[in-house]
VMD Tcl script that draws the C-alpha trace (Angstrom):
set ca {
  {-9.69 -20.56 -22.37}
  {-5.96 -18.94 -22.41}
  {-6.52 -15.04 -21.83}
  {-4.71 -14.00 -25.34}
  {-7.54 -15.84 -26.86}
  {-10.27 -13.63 -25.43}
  {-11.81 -10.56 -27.77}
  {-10.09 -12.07 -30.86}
  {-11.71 -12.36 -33.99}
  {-11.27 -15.49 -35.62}
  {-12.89 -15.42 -39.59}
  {-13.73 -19.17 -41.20}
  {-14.99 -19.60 -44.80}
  {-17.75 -21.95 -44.45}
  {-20.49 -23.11 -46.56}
  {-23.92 -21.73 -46.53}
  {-26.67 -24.34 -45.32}
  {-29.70 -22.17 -47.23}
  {-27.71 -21.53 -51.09}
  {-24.92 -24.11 -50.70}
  {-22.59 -21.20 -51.44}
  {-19.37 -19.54 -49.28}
  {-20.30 -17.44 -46.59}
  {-17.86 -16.63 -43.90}
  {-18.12 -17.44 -40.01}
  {-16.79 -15.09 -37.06}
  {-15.94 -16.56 -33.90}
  {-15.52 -14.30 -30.61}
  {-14.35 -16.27 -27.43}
  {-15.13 -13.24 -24.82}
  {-15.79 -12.98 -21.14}
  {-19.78 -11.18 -20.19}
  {-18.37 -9.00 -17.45}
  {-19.08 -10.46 -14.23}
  {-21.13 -14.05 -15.73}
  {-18.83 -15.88 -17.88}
  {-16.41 -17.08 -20.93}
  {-18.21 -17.60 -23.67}
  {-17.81 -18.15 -27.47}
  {-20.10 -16.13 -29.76}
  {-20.10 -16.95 -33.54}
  {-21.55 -15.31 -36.19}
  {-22.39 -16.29 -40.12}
  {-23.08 -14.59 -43.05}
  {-23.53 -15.82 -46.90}
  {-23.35 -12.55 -48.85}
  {-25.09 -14.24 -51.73}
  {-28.45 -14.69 -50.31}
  {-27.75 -12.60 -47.10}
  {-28.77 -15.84 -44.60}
  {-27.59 -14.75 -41.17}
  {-27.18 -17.20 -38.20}
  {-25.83 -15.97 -34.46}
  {-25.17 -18.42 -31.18}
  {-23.65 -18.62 -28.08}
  {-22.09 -21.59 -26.69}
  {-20.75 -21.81 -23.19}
  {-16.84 -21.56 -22.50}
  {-16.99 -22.69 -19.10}
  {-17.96 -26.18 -16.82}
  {-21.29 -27.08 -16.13}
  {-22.34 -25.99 -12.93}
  {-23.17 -28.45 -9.83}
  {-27.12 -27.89 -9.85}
  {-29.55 -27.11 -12.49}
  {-31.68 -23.60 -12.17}
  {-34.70 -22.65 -12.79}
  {-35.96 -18.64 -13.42}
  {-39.35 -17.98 -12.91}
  {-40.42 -14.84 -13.91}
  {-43.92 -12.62 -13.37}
  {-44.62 -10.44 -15.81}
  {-45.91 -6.98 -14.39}
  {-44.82 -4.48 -16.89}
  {-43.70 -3.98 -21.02}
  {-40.04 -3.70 -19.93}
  {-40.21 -7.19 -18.83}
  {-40.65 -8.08 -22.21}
  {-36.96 -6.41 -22.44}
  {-35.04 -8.56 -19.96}
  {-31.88 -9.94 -21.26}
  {-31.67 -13.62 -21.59}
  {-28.30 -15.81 -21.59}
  {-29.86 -19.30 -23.16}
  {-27.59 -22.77 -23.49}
  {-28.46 -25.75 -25.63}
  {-29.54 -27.21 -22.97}
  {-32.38 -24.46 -21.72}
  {-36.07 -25.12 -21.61}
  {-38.10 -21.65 -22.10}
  {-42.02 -21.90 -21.39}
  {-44.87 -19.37 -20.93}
  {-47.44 -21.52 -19.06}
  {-50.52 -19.32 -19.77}
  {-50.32 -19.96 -23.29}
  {-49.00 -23.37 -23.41}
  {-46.06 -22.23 -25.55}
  {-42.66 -24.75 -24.78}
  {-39.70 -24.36 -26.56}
  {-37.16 -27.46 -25.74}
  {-33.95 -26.93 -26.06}
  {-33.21 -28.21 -29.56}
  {-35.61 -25.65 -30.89}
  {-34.05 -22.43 -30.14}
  {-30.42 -23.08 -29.70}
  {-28.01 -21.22 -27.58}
  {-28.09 -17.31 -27.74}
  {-28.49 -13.86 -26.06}
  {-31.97 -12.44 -26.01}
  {-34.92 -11.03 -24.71}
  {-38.41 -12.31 -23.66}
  {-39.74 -10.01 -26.68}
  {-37.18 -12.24 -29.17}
  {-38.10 -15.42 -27.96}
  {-41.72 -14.64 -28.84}
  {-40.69 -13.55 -32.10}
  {-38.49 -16.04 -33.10}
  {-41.51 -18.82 -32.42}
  {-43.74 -16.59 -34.24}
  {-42.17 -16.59 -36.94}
  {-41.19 -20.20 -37.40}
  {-44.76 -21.35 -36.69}
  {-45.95 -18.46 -39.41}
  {-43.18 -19.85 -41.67}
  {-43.73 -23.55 -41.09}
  {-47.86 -23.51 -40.65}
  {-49.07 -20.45 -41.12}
  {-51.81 -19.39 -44.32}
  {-51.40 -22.32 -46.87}
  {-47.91 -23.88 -45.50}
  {-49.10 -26.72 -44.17}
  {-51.58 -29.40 -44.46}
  {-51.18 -30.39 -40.94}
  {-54.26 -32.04 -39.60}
  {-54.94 -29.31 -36.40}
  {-54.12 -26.88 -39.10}
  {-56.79 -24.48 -37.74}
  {-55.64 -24.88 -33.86}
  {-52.43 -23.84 -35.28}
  {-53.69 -20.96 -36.97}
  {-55.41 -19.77 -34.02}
  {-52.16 -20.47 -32.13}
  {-50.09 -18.30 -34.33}
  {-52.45 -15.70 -34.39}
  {-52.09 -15.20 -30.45}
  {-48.40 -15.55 -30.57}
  {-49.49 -12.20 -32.52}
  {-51.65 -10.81 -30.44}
  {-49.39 -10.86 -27.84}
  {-46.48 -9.27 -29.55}
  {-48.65 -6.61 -30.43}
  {-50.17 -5.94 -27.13}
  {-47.72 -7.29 -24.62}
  {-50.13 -8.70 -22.08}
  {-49.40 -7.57 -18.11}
  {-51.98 -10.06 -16.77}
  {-51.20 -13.58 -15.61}
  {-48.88 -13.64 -17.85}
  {-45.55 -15.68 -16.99}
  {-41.99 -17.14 -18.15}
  {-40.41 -19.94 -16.76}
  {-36.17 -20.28 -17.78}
  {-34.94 -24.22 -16.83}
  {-31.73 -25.23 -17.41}
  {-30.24 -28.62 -15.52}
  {-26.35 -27.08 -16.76}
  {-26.65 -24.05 -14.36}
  {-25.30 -21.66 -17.07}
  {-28.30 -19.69 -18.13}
  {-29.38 -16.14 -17.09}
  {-31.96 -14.15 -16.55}
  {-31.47 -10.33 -15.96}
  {-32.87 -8.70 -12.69}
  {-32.77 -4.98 -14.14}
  {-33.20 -3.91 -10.23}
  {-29.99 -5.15 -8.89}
  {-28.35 -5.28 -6.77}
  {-31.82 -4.97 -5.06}
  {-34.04 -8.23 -5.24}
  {-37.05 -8.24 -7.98}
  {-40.17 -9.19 -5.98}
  {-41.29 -10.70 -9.94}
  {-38.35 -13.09 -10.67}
  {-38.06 -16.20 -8.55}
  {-34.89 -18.22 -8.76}
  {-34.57 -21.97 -7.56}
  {-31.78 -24.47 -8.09}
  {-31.85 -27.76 -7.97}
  {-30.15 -31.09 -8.13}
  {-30.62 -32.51 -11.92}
  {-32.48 -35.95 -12.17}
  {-30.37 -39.15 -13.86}
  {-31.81 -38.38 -17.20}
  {-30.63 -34.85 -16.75}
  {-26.90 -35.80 -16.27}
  {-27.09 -38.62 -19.34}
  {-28.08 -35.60 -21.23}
  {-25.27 -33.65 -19.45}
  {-22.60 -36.15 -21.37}
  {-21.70 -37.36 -17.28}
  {-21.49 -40.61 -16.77}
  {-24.49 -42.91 -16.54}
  {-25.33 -42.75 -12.95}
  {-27.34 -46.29 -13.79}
  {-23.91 -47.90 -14.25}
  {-22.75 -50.43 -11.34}
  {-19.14 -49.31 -10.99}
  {-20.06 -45.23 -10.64}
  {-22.75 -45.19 -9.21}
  {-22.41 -47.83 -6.15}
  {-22.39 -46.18 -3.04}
  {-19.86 -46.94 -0.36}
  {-21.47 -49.35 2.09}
  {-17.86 -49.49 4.34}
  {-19.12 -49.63 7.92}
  {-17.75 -47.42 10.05}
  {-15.19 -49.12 12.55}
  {-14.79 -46.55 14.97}
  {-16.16 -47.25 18.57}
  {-17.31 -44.97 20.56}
  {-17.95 -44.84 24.31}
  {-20.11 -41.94 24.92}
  {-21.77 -38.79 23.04}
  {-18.34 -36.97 24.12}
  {-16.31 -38.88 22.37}
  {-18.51 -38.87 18.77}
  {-18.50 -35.11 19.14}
  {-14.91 -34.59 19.60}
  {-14.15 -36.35 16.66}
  {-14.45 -36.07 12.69}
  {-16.79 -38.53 11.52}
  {-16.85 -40.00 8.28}
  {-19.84 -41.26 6.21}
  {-19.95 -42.93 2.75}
  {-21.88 -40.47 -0.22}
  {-22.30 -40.01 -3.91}
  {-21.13 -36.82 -5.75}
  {-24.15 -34.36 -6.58}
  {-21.84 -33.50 -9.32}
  {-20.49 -36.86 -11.44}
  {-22.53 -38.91 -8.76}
  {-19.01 -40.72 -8.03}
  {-18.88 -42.66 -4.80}
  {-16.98 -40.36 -2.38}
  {-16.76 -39.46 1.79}
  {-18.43 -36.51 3.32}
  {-16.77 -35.23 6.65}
  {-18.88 -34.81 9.40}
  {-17.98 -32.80 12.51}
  {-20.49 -31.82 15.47}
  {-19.65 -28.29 17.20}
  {-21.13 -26.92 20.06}
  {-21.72 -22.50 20.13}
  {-21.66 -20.95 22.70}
  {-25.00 -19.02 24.02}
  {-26.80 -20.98 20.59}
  {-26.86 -24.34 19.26}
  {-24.93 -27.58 18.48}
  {-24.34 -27.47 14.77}
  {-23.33 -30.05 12.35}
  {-20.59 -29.14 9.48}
  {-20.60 -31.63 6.55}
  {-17.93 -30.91 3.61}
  {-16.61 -33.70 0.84}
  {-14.56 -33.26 -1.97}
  {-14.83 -35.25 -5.29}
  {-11.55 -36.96 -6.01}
  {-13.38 -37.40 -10.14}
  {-14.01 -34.42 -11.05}
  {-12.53 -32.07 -7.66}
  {-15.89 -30.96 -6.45}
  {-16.13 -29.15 -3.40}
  {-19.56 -28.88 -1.16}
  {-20.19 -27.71 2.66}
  {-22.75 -27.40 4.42}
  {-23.99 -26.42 8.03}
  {-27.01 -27.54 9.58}
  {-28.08 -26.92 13.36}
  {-28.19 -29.72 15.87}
  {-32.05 -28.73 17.04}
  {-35.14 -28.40 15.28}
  {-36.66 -25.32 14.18}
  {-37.63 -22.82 16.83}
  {-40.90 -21.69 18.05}
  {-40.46 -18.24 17.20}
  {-38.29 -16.68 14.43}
  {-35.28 -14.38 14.98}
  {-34.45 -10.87 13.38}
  {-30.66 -10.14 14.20}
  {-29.63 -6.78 13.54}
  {-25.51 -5.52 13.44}
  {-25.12 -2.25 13.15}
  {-21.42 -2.37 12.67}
  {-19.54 0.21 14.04}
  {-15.30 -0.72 13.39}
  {-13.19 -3.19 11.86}
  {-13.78 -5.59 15.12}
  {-17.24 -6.39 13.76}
  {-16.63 -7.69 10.61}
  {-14.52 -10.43 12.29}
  {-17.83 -11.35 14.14}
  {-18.62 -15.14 13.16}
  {-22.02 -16.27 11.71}
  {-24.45 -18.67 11.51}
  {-26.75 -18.34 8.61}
  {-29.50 -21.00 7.69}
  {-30.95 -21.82 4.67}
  {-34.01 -20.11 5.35}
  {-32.17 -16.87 6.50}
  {-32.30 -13.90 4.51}
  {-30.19 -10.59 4.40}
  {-30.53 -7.38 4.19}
  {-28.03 -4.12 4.42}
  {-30.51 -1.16 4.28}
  {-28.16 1.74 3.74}
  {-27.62 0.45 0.59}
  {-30.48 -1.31 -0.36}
  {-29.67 -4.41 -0.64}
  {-32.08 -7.73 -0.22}
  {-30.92 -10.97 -0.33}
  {-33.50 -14.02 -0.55}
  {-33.29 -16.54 1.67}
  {-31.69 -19.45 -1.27}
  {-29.52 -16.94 -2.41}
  {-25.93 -18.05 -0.29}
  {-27.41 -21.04 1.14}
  {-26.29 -22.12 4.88}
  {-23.46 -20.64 6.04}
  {-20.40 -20.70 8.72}
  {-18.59 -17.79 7.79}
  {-17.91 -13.71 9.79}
  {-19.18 -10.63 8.38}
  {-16.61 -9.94 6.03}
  {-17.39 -13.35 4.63}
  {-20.71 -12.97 4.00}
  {-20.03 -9.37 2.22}
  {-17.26 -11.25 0.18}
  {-20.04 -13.70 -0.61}
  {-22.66 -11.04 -1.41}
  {-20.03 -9.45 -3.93}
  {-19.49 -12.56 -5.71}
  {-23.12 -13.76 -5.96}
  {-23.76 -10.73 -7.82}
  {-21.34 -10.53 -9.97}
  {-22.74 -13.84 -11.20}
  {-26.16 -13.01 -11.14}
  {-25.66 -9.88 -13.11}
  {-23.94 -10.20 -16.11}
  {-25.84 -7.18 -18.27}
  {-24.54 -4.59 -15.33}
  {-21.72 -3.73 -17.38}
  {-20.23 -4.23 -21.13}
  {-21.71 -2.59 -24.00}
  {-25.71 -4.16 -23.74}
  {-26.09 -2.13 -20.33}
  {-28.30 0.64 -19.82}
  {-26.89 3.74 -18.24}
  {-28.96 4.62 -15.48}
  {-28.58 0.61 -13.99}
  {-24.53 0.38 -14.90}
  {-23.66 3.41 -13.17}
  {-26.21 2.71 -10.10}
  {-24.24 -1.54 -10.05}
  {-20.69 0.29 -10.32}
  {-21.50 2.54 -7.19}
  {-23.28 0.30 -5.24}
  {-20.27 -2.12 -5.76}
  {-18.02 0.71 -4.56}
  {-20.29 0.68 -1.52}
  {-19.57 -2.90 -0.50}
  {-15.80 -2.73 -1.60}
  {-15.19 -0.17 1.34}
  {-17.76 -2.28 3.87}
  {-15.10 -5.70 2.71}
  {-12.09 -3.38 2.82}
  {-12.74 -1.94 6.51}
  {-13.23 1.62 5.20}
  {-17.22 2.19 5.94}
  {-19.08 1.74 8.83}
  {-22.38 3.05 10.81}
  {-24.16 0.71 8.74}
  {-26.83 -2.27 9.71}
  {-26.29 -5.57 8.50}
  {-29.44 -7.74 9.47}
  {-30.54 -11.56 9.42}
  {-34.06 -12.67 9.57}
  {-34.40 -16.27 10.07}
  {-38.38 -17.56 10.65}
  {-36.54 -20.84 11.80}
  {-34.58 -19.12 14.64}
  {-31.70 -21.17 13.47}
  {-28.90 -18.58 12.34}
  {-26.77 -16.75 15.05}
  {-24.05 -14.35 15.22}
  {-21.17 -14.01 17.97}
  {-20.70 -11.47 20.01}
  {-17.93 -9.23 21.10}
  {-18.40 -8.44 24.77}
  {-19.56 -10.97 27.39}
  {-20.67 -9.90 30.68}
  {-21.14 -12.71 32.96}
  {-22.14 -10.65 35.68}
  {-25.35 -9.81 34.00}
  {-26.49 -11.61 32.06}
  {-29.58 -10.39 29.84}
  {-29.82 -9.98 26.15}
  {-31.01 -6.92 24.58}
  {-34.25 -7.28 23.27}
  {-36.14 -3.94 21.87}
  {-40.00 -4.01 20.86}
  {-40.71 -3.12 18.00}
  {-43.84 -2.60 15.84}
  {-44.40 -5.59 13.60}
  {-42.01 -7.89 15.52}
  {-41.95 -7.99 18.93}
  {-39.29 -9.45 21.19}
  {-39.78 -12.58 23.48}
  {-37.99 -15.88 24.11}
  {-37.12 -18.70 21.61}
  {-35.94 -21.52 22.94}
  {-32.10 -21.22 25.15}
  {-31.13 -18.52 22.03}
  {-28.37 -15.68 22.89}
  {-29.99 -15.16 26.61}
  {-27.30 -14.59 28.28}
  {-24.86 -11.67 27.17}
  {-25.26 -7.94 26.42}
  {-23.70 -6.93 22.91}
  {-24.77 -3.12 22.61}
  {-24.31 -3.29 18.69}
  {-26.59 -6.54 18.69}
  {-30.29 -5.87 19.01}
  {-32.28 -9.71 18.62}
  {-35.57 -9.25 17.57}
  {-38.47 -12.92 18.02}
  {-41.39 -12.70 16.41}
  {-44.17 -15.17 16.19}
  {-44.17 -16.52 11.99}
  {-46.98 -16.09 9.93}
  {-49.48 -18.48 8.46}
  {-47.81 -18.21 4.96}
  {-43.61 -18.75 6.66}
  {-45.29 -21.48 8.06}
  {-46.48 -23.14 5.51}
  {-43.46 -22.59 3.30}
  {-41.56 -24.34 6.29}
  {-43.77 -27.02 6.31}
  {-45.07 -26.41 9.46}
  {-49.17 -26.39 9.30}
  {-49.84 -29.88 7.83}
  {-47.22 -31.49 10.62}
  {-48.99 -32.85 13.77}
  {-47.23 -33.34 16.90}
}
mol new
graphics top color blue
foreach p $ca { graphics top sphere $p radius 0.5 }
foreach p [lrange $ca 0 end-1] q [lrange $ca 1 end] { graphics top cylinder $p $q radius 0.2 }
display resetview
């Protein structure tokens, strides 16, 4: 979308689908600070006074489909903001209530609307002496809870569940930039059915969807030698599912692991995925890392963060999930860039004319907070990783070979001991490592009780 396009009013006489008469359409390309272009339009017959609003989606389809889960504790729940595409599934499991995505087309709402809007099209459409449908009473009785609960706004197992395989719908967290203990978020990678329905090419089809069986024809004489060079390895595109390369290179850091860095890049349609995994397998204890960065000289500290690592800055209290940036091979002042960015995108009702107040002004000073961390102009803070794996690691700045002991404090809940060969062997005053035997539950979300060994 060409920037002099966005914010202007465009007016269309069109036709009115209820009287058949001329009504007149508004269309609004504009950008939702800090989420995305998108094109709002608006009719309105002024002969019968139908009214009709949606939102349709200005920019790409995203690489992965997501998924909001939400648990709803309190009424303001029921408030949430909502950013819904055509192509969004919304479902309240309790109840049994699914809207697919040709129901309710694309718009901006709340839980509250959503509710309404069904309970009103099933009262329209069923309700009293509509219908002669055949479960007319299960619908009655249906309709009368959709009621019920927009009259009493139940706080007990009562949930909402946002799906969308195009990545581009939203859910609001009204607590950010802190993370809301009630609203899960997943992505995922969209089935072949998904994509059809995308409009991408039909992954089914021989020529796209072949994957490059090209054996590799370099020969190798050792472990050294496959190390020391980039290998290559025939893939599909999670994207377009186009046959493509992925780059593989093993790296070896010191005082930590070996760690694998896979990247490819989509010569279709120019996507771009990395990834780092470690060499070894999990550890048997997990690792708390905490920074407490002092100068400029720390944010050029390099990381290692795992998928299963999350982060956490508590000066300014801010909680990042583990899924949030994914794995990682970045420094400090990458990961804050990345912080900044991922909320930006997962916060588009922090500013603009639908936020409230009290949560715009506390978004626009925390984002001043982590400007001056990026910029170099704030320090005595603590940035801290906790990884149950024991797989993410950060460098350090002084090496002394002459002793060679890492710092590990006690502490209350997580006490220090040995995992593995980990960061044993240097002293890094603004580094304090923390291992800690996991718990039944990070266990079993790592898949660790059911394995046998």
């Amino acid at each position: 979308m060409h920037s002099s396009q966005v914010d202007e009013v465009y007016k269309i006489p069109s036709l009115c689908p209820n009287c058949e008469k001329q009504g007149l359409t508004q269309i609004l390309p504009t950008n939702i600070p800090f989420f995305r272009e998108v094109i709002i339009t608006s009719f309105c017959c002024p002969h019968c006074n139908h009214t009709n609003n949606e939102i349709m989606q200005a920019e790409e389809i995203k690489t992965y489909g997501i998924r909001y889960i939400l648990n709803i504790k309190n009424e303001k729940d029921y408030n949430r903001m909502i950013v819904k595409t055509d192509y969004a599934t919304m479902n309240f499991p309790e109840i049994e209530l699914e809207i697919p995505p040709s129901y309710q087309k694309a718009e901006i709402t709340t839980i509250e609307g959503i509710i309404q809007k069904a309970y009103e099209d099933l009262d329209r459409d069923y309700g009293g002496t509509n219908s002669n449908h055949i479960n007319n009473e299960a619908l009655t009785a249906f309709i009368a809870k959709l009621k019920e609960i927009l009259d009493t706004k139940p706080l007990q197992n009562f949930s909402f569940v946002l799906d969308d395989p195009s990545g581009n719908s939203f859910l609001e967290n009204p607590y950010a930039p802190t993370e809301d203990s009630s609203l899960q978020i997943l992505k995922y990678d969209r089935t072949n059915e998904q994509n059809i329905a995308l409009g991408f090419s039909d992954i089914e089809d021989k020529e796209d969807s072949k994957v490059l069986t090209t054996p590799c024809s370099q020969q190798f004489k050792n472990i050294e030698e496959v190390k020391s060079e980039v290998l290559q390895f025939p893939s599909n595109c999670p994207s377009c599912n186009f046959p493509t390369v992925t780059n593989m290179k093993m790296i070896s850091i010191p005082h930590f692991k070996e760690l694998i860095i896979m990247a490819s890049n989509c010569d279709k349609c120019a996507n771009k995925t990395n990834e780092v995994k470690t060499g070894g397998g999990i550890s048997d204890k997990g690792c708390k890392i905490e920074l407490f960065v002092k100068s400029a000289k720390d944010l050029s500290r390099e990381v290692i963060k795992s998928d299963n690592c999350s982060i956490s800055i508590p000066e300014i209290s801010l909680e990042l999930s583990p899924t949030t940036l994914g794995s990682k091979y970045t420094t400090i002042e990458g990961l804050l860039t990345d912080i900044r960015e991922q909320l930006n995108d997962n916060n588009p009702f922090a500013y603009g004319d639908s936020s409230k107040n009290d949560i715009s002004q506390k978004y626009e000073n925390f984002i001043k907070e982590l400007d001056l961390m990026i910029q170099a102009k704030k320090f005595n803070y603590s940035f801290v990783l906790n990884d149950p794996t024991g797989n993410s690691h950060m460098t350090s700045t002084d090496f002394n070979s002459e002793n060679k002991k890492a710092i590990l404090p006690e502490s209350n809940d997580i006490k220090a001991g040995s995992a593995d060969n980990i960061k044993d062997d240097y002293i890094d005053e603004n580094i304090k490592y923390f291992y800690y035997d996991r718990t039944w539950q990070q266990n079993e979300e790592l898949g660790l009780n059911d394995m046998k060994v």
